[in-house]
N, C-alpha and C positions, 0 to 999 in steps of 0.2 A: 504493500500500500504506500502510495505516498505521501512523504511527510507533510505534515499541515505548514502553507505558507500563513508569512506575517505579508498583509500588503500595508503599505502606509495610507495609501490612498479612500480604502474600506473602512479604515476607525475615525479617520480626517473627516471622511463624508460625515458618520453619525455624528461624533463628537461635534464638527461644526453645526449640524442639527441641530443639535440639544443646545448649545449655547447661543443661537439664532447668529450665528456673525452669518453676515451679508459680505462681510467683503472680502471674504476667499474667493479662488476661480470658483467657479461653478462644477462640477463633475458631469463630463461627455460619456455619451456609450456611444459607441459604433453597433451597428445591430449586424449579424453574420446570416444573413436567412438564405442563401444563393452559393455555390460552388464563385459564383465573378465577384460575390461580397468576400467568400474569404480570401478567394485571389490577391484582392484590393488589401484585406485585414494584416495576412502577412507580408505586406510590402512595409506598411506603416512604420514610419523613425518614430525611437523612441522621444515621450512625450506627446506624440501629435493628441493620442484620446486620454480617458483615464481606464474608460473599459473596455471590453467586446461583451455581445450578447450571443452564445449560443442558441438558437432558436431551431431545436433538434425537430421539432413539427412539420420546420419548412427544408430542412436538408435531408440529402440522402440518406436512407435507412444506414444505418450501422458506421455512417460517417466517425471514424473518430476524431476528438477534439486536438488539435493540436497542441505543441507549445507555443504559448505568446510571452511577449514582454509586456504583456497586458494584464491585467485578473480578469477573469472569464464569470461571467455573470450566463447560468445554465437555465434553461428555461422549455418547457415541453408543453406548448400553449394549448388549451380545452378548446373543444370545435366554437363554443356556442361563445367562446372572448378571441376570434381571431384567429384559432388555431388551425393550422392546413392536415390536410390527409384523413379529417376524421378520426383521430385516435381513438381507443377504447380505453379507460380507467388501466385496466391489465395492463395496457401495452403505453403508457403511459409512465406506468409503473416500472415498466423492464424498461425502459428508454432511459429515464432518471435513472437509474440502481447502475447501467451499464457504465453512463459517464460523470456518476458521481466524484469518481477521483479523480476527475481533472476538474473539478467546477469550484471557484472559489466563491461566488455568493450561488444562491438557487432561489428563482422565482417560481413562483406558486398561487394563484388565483384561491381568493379566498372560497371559490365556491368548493375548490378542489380539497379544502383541508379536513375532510374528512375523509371521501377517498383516495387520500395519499398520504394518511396521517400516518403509517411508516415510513415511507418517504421521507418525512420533515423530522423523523426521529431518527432516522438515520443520518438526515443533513446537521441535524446539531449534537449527536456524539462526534461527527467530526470538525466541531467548533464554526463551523461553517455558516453565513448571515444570511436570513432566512428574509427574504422579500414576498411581502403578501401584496397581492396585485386584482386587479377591479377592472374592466374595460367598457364601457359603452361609446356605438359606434354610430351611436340615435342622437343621445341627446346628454345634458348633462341633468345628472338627479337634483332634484330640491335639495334644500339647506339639511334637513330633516335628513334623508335617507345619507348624505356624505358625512354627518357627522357621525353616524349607529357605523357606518363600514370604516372610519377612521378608527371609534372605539372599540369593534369586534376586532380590527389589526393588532390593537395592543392587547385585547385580552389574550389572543390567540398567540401571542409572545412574538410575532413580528417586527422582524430589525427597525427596517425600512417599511412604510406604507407605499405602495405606487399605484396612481388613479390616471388613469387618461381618458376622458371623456369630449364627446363632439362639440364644439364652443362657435355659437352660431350667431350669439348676441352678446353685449354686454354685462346682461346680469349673468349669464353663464359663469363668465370672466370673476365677475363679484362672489357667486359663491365659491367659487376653489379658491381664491385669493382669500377669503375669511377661514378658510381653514386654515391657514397659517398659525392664525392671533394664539389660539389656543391648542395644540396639540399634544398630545400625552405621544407622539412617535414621529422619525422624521420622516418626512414628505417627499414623495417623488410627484410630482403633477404635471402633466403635459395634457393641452387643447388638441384640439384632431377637425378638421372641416376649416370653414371660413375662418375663423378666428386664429385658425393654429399657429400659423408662421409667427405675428406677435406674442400671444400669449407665453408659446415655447419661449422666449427669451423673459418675459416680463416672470414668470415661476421661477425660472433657473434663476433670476435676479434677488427673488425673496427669498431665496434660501430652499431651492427644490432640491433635493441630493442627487438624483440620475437625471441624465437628459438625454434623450434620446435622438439618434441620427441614422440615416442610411447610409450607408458604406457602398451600393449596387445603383438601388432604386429606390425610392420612395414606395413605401405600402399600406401606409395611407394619410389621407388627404391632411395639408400643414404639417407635412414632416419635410426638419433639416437636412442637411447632407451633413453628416457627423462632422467635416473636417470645418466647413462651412460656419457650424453652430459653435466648435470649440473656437474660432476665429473670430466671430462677435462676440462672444461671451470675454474672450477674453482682451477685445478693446472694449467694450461698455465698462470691464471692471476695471481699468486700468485708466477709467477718469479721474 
């Protein structure tokens, strides 16, 4: 088995969470969902992102993970939040179990944390930060529904929270932004449709811990190009 890394980048993220600073870089994901995306992933100089996303859903069956200079955020996405091929719970299950030991955080939709609650017991005997995750590809929930999925994240012992919902208007915009004020976990938030391209920078601004890019092609609507997004982010913070 291999040994558990220390990444700096992983406790930087939470810890700057918790202590609200705003004025660290922001944290970029590159997302790997395409044989041309990892093409692109291992070409990448060090520094250019902070993560990669496995997104074993969208690659080929039995693909293994490579080595990066990156930390590998693992991810085996549910049909009904985005996930490709149709998976079954089972096979879901063997997907995760198979590339666990290369995965240094693992995301996990909170629908999924029941049937994959070995799964997330095997991700944290091996110390490993456990990101509970939310997708709507409709609309964004009322005030009401994002705060119960913010507090089921913490109950569920959740590193990270990550929410990406459709942001079509401004008050969209206003309820993810009011989750910030008060959280008991830190926040991943990314806008998806009309609103996305801004909102994406305006969250990674207030202190979103992951931010999400494409490294191939965009997959959907107001999403960065990872190299793109690390590139503003880090002139906006560098005002």
């Amino acid at each position: 088995m291999r040994p558990v890394r220390t990444w700096g980048h992983i406790n930087i993220t939470i810890a700057t969470m918790r202590q609200k600073n705003k004025k660290s870089q922001p944290p970029v994901v590159g997302i790997v969902d395409s044989p041309a995306a990892l093409s692109a992933a291992v070409k990448l100089p060090a520094a250019a992102l902070d993560f990669l996303e496995w997104r074993a859903d969208c690659l080929p069956p039995g693909l293994p993970i490579p080595p990066s200079r990156f930390p590998w955020i693992l991810t085996v996405r549910h049909p009904l939040e985005g996930g490709k091929r149709k998976l079954s719970a089972p096979q879901r299950r063997e997907i995760f179990a198979t590339l666990l030991p290369e995965a240094d955080l693992v995301d996990i939709e909170l629908r999924s944390f029941v049937s994959l609650a070995g799964i997330i017991g095997a991700v944290r005997s091996r110390r490993i930060r456990v990101v509970a995750s939310y997708h709507d590809f409709k609309k964004t929930p009322g005030a009401k529904k994002l705060r119960d999925l913010v507090a089921r994240a913490h109950d569920e012992g959740a590193d990270i929270f990550k929410i990406a919902t459709r942001t079509e208007s401004p008050a969209d915009i206003g309820r993810l932004l009011d989750l910030f004020q008060s959280t008991p976990i830190p926040l991943a938030v990314m806008g998806m449709g009309a609103l996305g391209f801004g909102s994406r920078v305006l969250f990674a601004q207030c202190g979103s811990a992951l931010n999400y890019g494409w490294l191939h092609r965009p997959n959907v609507p107001g999403q960065w190009a990872a190299l793109e997004l690390k590139r503003v982010l880090a002139s906006n913070n560098a005002r």
